[in-house]
N, C-alpha and C positions, 0 to 999 in steps of 0.2 A: 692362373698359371704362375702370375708371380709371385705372387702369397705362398702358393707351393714352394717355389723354389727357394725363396726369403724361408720357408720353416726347413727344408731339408737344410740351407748353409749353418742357419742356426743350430741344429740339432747337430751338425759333423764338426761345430765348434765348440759344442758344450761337452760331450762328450768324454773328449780327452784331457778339458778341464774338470769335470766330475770325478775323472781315474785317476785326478794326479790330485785332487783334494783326500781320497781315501787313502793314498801313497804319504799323506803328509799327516794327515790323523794319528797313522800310527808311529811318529816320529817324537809324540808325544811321549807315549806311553815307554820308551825307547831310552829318553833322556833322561825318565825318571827312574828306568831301570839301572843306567850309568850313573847314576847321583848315590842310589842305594848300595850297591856294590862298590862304589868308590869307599862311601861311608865306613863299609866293612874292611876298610884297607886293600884293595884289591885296583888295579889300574886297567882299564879297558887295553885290551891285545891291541884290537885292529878296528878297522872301522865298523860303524853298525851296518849290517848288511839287512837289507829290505827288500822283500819280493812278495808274489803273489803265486801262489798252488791252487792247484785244483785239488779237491779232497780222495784221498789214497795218496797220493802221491809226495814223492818226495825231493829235495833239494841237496846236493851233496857237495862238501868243500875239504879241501885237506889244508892242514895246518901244521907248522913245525912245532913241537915241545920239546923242552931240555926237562931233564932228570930231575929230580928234587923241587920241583916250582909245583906251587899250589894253582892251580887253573879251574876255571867255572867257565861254563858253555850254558846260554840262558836263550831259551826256544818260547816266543810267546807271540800268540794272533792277537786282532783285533775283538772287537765283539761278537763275530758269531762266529768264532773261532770253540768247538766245546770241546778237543781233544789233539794232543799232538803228541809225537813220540822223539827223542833225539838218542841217538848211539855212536858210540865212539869206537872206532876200527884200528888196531894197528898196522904198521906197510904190510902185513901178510893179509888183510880182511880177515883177521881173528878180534872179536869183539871184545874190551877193554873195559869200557863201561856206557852204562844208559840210562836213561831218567826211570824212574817209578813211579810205576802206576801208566796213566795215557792221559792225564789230567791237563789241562792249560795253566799255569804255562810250564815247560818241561825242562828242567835243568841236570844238569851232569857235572860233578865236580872229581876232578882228578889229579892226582900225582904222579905222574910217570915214570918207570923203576927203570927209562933207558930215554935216550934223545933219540928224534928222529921225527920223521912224518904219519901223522895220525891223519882218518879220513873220517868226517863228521855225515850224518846220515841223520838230517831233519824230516820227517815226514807230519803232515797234516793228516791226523787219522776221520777226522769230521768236523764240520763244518756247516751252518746253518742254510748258505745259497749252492756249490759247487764249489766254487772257488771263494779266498780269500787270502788280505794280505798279513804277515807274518814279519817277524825282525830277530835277529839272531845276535844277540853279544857273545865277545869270549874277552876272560880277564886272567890277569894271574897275581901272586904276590910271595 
């Protein structure tokens, strides 16, 4: 009985260490997406935002854009990530622009012909297990 109980504590402690090493994995691959877009003269917006989806499904966030600025929205899973889709809405949900193709990772770059608030629509179109986790840059220059 207490062998039992010693592997269920152990298992309810590994766990959410296991979910926050794959939460950190793709922190990698994140950094080195900011390094290369930097390179290209372009300066990260906002923070890297990092989550996890279930596949169909999507993650949505609104962002301000001024007029004339070059901006890139950069949609990219982990490894068993094999498709994603990202699309840009303007304040009416008339769509503005989106990635091509459903390919990983999914990028959208745009110039806005007006300032205001645009609403971004990341979705995971597939994926290896159900769910997976994912990381979203936006830059501008």
């Amino acid at each position: 009985m207490k062998a039992r109980t010693l592997a269920l504590l152990a298992a309810m402690l590994l766990i959410p260490i296991l979910a926050m090493a794959g939460r950190m994995d793709i922190r990698k691959p994140a950094y080195d997406q900011v390094l290369k877009y930097e390179n290209q003269g372009y300066s990260v917006k906002d923070d890297i935002q990092i989550g996890e989806l279930a596949e169909g499904k999507s993650y949505y966030f609104d962002t301000q854009l001024t007029t004339g600025i070059d901006y890139f929205f950069h949609f990219q899973g982990d490894q068993g990530v094999r498709s994603l889709r990202l699309e840009m809405y303007d304040e009416n949900w008339d769509l503005v622009a989106q990635s091509t193709g459903t390919g990983e990772p999914a990028t959208v770059a745009l110039k806005p012909e007006w300032s205001g608030t645009f609403h971004v629509k990341a979705t995971l179109v597939e994926c290896q297990g159900g769910m997976d986790y994912w990381f979203i840059l936006a830059g501008y220059k």
